[in-house]
FIMIPA-854849 format. One line per 10 residues: for each residue x, y, z of N, C-alpha, C. Coordinates in steps of 0.05 Angstrom, whole numbers, plus 5000, padded with zeros to 4 digits. Example, Ala and Ser with C-alpha at 12.3 -4.5 7.8 and 13.67 -1.06 7.14 Angstrom:
residues 2
5264 4886 5156 5246 4910 5156 5264 4934 5156  5257 4955 5142 5273 4979 5143 5258 5001 5157
***
This chain:
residues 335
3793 5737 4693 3820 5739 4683 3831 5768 4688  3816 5788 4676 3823 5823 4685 3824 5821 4715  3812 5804 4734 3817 5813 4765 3844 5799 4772  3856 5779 4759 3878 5771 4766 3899 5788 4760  3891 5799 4736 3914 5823 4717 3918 5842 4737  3899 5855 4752 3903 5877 4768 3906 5875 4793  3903 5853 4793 3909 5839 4832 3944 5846 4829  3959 5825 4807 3981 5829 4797 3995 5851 4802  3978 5877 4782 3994 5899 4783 3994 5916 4809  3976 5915 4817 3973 5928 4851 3997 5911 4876
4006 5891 4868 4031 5877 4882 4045 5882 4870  4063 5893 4849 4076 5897 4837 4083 5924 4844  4062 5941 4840 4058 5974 4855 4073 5970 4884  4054 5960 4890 4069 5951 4923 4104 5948 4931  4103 5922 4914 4126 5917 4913 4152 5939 4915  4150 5949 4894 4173 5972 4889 4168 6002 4909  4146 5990 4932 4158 6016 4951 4165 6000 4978  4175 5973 4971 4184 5960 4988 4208 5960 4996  4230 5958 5013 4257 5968 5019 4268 5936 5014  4278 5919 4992 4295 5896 4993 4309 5888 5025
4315 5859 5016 4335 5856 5038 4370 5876 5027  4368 5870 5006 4398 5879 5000 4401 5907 5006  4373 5919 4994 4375 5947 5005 4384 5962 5036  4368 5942 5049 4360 5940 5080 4393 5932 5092  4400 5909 5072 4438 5915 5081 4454 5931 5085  4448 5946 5054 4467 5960 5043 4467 5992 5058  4431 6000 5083 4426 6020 5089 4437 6026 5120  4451 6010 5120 4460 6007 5159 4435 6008 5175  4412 5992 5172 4396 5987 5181 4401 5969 5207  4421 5947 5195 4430 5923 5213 4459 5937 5232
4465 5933 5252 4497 5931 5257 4512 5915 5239  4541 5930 5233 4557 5921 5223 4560 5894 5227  4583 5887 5258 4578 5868 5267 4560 5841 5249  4533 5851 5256 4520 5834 5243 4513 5825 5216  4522 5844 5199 4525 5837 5174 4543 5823 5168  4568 5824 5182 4588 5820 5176 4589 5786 5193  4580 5782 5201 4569 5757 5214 4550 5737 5197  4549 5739 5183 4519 5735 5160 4536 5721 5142  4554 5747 5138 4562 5735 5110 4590 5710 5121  4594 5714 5137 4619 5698 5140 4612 5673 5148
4585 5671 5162 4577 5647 5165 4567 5628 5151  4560 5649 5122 4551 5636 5098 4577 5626 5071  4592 5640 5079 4615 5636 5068 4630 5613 5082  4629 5598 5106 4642 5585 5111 4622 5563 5109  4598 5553 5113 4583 5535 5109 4586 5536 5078  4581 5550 5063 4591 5537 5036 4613 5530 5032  4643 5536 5038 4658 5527 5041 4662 5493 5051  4649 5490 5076 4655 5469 5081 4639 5444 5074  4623 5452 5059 4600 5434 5033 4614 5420 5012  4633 5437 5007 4643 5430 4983 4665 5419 4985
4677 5413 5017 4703 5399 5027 4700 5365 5023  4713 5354 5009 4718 5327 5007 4729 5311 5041  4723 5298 5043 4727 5275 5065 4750 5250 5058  4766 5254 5069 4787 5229 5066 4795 5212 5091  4796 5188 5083 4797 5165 5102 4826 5151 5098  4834 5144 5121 4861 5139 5124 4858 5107 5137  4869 5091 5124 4870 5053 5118 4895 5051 5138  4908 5030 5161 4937 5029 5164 4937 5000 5171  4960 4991 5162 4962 4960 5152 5001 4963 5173  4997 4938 5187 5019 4940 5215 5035 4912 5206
5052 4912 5202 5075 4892 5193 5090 4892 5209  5099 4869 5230 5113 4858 5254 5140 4858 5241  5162 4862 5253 5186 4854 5246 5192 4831 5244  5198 4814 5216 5210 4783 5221 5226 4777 5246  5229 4753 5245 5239 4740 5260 5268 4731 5250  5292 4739 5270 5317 4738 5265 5327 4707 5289  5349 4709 5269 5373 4681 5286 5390 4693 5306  5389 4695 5328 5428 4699 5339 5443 4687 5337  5470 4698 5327 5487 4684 5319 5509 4697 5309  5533 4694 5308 5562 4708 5300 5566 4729 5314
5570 4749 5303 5572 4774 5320 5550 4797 5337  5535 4784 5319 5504 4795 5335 5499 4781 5368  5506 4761 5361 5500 4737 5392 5524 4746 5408  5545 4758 5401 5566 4753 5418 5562 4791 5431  5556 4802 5412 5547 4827 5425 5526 4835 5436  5505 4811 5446 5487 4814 5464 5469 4847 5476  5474 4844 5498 5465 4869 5501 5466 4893 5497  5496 4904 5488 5499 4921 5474 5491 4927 5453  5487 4904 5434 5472 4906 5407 5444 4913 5403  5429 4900 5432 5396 4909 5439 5396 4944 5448
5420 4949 5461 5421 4979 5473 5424 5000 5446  5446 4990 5430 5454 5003 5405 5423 5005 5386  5407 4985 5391 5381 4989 5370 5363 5003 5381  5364 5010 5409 5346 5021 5426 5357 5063 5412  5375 5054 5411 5390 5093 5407 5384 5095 5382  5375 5073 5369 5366 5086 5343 5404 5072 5318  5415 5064 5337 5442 5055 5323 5448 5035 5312  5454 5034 5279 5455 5013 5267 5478 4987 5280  5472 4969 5281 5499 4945 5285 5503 4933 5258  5526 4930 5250 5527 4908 5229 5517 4885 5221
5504 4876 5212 5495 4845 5213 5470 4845 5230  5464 4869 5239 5443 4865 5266 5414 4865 5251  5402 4888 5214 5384 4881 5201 5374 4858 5203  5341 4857 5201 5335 4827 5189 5330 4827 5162  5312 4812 5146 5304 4805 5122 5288 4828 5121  5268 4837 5135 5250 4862 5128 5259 4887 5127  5284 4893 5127 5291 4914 5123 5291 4926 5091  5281 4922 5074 5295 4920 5045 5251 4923 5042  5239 4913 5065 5204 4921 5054 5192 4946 5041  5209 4965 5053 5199 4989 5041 5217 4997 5011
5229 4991 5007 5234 4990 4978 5227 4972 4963  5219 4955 4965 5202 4934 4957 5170 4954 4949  5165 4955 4963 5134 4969 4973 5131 4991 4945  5155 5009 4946 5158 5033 4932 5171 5031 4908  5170 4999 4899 5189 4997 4878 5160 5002 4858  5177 5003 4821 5157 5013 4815 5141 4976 4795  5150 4965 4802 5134 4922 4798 5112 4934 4818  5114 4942 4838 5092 4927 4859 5072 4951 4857  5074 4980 4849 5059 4999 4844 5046 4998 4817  5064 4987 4803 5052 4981 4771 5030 4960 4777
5021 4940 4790 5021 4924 4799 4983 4919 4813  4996 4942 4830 4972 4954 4846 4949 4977 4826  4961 4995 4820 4950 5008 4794 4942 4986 4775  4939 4960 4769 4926 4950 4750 4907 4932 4763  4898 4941 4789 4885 4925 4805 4862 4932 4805  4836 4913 4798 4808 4926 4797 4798 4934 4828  4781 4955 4835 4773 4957 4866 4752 4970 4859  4731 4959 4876 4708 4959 4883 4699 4970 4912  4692 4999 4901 4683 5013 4926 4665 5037 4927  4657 5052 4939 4635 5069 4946 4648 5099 4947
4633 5123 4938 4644 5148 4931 4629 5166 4939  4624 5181 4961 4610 5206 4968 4614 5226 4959  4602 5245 4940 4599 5276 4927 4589 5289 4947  4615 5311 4951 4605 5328 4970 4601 5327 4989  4577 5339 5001 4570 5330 5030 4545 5314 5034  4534 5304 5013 4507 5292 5006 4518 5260 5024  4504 5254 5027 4503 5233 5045 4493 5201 5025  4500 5196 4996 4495 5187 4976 4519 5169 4968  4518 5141 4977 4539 5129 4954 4540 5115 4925  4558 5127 4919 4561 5119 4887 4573 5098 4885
4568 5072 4879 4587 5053 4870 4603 5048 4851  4631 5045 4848 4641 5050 4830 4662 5019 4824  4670 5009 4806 4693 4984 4798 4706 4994 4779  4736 4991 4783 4749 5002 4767 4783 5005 4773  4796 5001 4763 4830 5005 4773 4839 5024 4781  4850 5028 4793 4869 5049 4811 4878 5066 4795  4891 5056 4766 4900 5070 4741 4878 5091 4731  4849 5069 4735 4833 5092 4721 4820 5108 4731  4817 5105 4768 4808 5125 4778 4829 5144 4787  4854 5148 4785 4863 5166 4780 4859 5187 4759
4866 5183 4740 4852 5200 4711 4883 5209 4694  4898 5198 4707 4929 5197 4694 4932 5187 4675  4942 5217 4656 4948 5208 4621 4971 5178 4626  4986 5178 4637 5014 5154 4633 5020 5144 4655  5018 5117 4650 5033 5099 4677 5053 5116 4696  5077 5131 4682 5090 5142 4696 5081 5172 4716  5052 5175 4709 5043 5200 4728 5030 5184 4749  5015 5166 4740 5005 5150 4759 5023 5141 4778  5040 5126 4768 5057 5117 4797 5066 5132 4817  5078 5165 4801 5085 5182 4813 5060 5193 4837
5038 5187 4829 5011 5196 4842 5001 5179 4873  5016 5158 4866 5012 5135 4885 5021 5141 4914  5057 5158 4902 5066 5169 4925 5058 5183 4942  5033 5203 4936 5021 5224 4955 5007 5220 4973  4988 5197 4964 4976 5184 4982 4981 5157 4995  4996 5149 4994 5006 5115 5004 5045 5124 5016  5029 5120 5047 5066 5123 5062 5061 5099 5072  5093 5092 5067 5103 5068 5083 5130 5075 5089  5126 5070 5116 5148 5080 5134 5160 5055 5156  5174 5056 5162 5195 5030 5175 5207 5050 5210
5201 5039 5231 5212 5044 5254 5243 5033 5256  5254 5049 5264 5283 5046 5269 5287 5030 5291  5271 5041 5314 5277 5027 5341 5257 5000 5343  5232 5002 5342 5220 4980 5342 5215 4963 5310  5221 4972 5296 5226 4956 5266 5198 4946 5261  5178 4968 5264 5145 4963 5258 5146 4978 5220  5133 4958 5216 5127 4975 5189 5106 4980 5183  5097 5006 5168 5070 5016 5178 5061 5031 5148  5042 5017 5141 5029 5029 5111 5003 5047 5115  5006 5066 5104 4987 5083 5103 4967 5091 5077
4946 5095 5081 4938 5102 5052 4909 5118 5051  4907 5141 5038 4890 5156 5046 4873 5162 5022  4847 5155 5018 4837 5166 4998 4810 5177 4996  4789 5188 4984 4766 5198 4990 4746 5171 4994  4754 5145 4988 4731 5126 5001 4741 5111 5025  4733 5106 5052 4740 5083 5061 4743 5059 5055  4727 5048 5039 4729 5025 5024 4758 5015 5001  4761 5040 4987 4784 5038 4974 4814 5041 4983  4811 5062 5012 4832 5060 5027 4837 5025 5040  4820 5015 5052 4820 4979 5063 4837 4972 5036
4826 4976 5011 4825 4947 4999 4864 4960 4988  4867 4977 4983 4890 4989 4970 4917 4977 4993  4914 4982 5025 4923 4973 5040 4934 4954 5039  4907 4932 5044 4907 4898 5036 4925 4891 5015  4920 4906 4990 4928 4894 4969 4967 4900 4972  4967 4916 4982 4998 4927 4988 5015 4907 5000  5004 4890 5023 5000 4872 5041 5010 4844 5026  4985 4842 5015 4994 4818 4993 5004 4820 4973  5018 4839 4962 5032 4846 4940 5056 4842 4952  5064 4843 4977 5096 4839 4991 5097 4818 4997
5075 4807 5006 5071 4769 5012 5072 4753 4985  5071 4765 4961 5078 4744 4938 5099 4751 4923  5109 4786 4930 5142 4778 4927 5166 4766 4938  5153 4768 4968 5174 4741 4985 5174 4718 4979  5147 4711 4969 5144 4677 4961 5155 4670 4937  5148 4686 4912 5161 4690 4885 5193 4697 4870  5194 4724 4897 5225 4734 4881 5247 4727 4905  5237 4732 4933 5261 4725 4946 5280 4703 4947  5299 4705 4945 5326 4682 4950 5338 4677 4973  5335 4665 4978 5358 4657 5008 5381 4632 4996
5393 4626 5018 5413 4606 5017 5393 4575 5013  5378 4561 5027 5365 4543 5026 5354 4537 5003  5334 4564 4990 5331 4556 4963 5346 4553 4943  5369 4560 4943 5395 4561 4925 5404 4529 4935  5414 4521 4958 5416 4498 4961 5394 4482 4952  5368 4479 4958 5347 4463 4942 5340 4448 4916  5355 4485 4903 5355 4475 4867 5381 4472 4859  5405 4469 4877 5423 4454 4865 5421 4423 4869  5409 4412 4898 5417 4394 4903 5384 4373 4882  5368 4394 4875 5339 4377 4863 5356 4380 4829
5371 4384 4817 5397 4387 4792 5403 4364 4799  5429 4361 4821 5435 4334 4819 5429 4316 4818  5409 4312 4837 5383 4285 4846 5379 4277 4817  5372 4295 4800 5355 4284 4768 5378 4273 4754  5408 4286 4758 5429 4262 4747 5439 4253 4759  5436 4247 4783 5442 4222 4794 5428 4197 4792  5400 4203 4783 5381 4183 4776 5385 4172 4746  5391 4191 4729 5394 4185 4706 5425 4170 4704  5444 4174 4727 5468 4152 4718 5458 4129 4735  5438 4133 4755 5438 4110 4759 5416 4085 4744
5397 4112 4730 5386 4076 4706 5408 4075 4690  5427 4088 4679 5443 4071 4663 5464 4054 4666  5472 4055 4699 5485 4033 4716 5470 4014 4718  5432 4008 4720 5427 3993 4724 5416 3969 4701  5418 3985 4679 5405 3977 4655 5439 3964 4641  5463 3978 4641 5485 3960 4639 5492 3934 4648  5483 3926 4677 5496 3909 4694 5462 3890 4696  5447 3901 4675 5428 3877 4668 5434 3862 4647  5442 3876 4626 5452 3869 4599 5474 3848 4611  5498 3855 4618 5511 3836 4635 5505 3815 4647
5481 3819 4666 5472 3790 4673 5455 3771 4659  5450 3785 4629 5436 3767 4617 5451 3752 4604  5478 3749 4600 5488 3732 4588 5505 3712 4611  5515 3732 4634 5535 3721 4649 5527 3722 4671  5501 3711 4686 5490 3710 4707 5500 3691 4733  5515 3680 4732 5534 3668 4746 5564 3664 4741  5566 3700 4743 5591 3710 4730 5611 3705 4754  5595 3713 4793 5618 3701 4808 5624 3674 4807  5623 3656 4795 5631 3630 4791 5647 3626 4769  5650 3640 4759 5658 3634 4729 5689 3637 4726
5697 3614 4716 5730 3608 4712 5743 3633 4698  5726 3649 4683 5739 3671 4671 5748 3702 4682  5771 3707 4691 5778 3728 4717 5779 3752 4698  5767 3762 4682 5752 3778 4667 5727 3789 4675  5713 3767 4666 5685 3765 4666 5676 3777 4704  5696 3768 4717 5685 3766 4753 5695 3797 4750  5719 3798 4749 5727 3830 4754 5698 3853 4736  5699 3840 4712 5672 3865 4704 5651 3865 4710  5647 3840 4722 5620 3831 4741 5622 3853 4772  5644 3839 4782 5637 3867 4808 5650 3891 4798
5653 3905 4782 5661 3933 4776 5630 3942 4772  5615 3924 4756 5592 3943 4752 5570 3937 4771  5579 3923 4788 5553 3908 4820 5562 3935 4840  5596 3943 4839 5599 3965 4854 5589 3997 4842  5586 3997 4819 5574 4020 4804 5553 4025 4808  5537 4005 4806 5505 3997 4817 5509 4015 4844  5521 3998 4860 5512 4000 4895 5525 4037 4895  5544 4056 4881 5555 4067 4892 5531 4089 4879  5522 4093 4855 5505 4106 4849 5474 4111 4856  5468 4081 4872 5444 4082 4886 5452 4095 4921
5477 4090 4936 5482 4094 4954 5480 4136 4943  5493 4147 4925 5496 4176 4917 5464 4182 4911  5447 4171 4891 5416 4174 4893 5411 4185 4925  5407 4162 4945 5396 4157 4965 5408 4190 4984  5433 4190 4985 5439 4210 4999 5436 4243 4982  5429 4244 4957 5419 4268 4937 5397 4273 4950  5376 4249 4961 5349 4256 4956 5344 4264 4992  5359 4253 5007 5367 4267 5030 5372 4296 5031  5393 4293 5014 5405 4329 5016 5387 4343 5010  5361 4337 4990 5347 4354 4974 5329 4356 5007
5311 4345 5013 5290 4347 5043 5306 4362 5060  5336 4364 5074 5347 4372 5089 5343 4401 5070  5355 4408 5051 5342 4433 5037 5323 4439 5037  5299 4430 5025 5273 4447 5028 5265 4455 5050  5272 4442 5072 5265 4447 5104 5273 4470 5114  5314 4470 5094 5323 4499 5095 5306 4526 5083  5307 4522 5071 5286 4539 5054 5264 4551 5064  5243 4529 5077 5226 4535 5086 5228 4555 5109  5244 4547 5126 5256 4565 5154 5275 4592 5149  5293 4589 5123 5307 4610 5105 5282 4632 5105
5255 4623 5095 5234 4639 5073 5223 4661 5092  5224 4692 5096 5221 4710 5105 5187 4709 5113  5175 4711 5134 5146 4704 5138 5138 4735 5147  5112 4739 5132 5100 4774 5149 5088 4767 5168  5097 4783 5194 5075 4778 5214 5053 4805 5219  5038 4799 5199 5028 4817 5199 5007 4825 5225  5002 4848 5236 4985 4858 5267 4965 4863 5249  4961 4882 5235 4939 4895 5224 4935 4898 5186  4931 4885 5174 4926 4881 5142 4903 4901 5134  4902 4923 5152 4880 4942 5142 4845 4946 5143
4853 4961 5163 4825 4974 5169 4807 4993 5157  4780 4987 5169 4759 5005 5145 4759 5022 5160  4764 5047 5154 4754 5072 5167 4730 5080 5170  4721 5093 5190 4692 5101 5193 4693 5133 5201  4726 5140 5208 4719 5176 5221 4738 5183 5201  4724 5212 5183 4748 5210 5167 4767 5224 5182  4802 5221 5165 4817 5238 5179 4822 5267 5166  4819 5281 5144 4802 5302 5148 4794 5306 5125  4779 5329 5121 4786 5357 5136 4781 5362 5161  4787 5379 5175 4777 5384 5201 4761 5407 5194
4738 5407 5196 4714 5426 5179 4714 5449 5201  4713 5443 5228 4712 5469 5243 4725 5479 5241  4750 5466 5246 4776 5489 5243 4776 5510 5222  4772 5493 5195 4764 5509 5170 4745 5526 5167  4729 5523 5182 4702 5542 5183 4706 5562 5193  4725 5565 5221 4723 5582 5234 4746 5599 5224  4767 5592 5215 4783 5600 5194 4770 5620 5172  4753 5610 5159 4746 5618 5130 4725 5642 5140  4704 5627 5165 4693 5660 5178 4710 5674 5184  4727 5680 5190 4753 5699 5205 4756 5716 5174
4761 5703 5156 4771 5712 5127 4758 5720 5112  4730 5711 5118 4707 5724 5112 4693 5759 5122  4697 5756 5150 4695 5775 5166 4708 5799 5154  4734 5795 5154 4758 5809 5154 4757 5821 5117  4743 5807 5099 4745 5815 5071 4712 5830 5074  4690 5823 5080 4673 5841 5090 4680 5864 5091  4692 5864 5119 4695 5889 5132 4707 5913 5112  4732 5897 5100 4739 5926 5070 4729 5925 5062  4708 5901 5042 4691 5915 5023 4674 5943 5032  4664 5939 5058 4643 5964 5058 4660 5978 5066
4677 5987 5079 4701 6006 5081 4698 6015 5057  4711 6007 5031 4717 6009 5010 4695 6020 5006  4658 6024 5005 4642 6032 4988 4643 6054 5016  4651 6061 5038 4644 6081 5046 4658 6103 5047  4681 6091 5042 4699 6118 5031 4700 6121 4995  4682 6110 4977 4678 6113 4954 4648 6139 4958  4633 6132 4978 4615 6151 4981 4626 6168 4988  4643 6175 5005 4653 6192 5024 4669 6219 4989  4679 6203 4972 4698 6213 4957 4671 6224 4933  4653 6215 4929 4631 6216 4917 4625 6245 4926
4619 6244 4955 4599 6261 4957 4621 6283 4966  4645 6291 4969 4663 6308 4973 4671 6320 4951  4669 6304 4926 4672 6313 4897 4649 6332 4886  4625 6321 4900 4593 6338 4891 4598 6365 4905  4603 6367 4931 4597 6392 4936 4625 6411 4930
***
């Protein structure tokens, strides 16, 4: 045990007539240059360790499909030239124009924020995923709905082409996985407000004419349930010497036929509607409902590296400036 004690202190002895590395820095042992190279290189690799990775989702919405017709049809090529300059025509919008406020309203963000997602989370630069489930609401970390939504904005663009009328959702967040699914869900969050809230003309015709149909049916059982009661007593009422009895006999045989003839053509009108409707009903053609990213889109780590060495370099270089004219003032004060 005593030979270990003094093995100890004889390295220890040693030790302290040893010149450190810091010493060996601090002695201009090294070129500048090269110190100053050291540290900047260590300063920017830590730097870029600690840079988060973000992945960018984009989800491609085709422009509906429009009618020609009225003044759009009659202004033909001009109207195609006018959309080419970027120039509105009257009447020339389709139904998708109104998507991006839709998109950004705050139903379909409230919406999305209460949406569970299930996805994967890299710390750092460690090459480790974390699995995480949980709402958009709560991986944000936003005290109130209203910061959250506001939050949504930073990362989720949706933007609309003027000339080619592409609509184009963006969404960028630190998982690939969560960027896809946030996309998607954007996607189908506009596909079940067209199906749900939009109105056209056809559906407005639909549910007026499926209104009537239900009382036209209802006068016509009580046309038909009248002019039974009738024939149960006076069933060979066209024969009957009584010109009463015949006249109320065909008043209510024509009531019959005129309310089944109004049925018959209700329940027409209603099919000729829903058909409207159907063709009325704004369809997404969607190109792309969102891709998984695999490269993120950034940071751009070199750039930053070589940046932050530069800044590194450059804050080096005064520090020891700074301690050499502190010596310089040191030792001008001694003598």
């Amino acid at each position: 045990m005593q030979s270990w004690i003094d093995r100890f202190n004889r390295f220890y002895q040693w030790s302290l007539g040893k010149v450190s590395f810091v010493d060996r820095y601090a002695s201009g042992n090294w070129s500048l240059p090269l110190k100053h190279g050291i540290l900047a290189i260590g300063f920017s690799i830590l730097y870029s360790l600690t840079q988060v990775n973000y992945y960018t989702s984009t989800a491609i919405i085709l422009p509906a499909d429009t009618k020609s017709g009225g003044m759009l049809g009659s202004l033909g090529g001009a109207a195609a030239a006018a959309s080419a300059l970027g120039i509105t025509v009257p009447g020339q919008d389709s139904s998708d124009s109104a998507y991006v406020d839709v998109l950004n309203s705050r139903p379909v963000r409230e919406a999305l924020l209460n949406t569970v997602f299930d996805f994967k989370l890299k710390y750092l630069y460690l090459d480790i995923d974390h699995p995480r489930q949980e709402t958009l609401y709560r991986y944000l970390r936003e005290s109130n709905m209203d910061d959250a939504v506001s939050t949504t904005r930073q990362f989720i663009k949706v933007n609309r082409d003027i000339k080619t009328k592409t609509l184009t959702i963006q969404v960028e967040t630190n998982s690939p996985q969560l960027s896809q699914q946030i996309a998607k869900r954007l996607v189908q969050l506009l596909n079940d407000f067209l199906l749900t809230k939009s109105q056209t003309k056809g559906s407005v015709k639909a549910g007026f004419t499926e209104k009537r149909l239900q009382e036209g049916r209802a006068e016509l059982d009580r046309a038909e349930e009248t002019f039974r009661n009738f024939l149960t007593v006076n069933r060979n009422y066209a024969v009957s010497t009584d010109p009463e009895v015949r006249l109320k006999g065909l008043r209510l045989e024509n009531e019959l036929k005129l309310q089944t003839q109004l049925v018959t053509s209700l329940a027409l009108s209603r099919e000729d509607a829903l058909l409207q409707e159907k063709n009325d009903m704004p369809i997404l053609n969607i190109l792309d409902e969102g891709n998984l990213p695999i490269n993120k889109s950034r940071p751009g780590r070199a750039t930053n590296a070589l940046l932050m060495g530069v800044l590194a370099y450059l804050g080096t270089l005064g520090w020891i400036r700074r301690l050499e004219l502190k010596a310089l003032l040191v030792k001008s004060l001694g003598d």
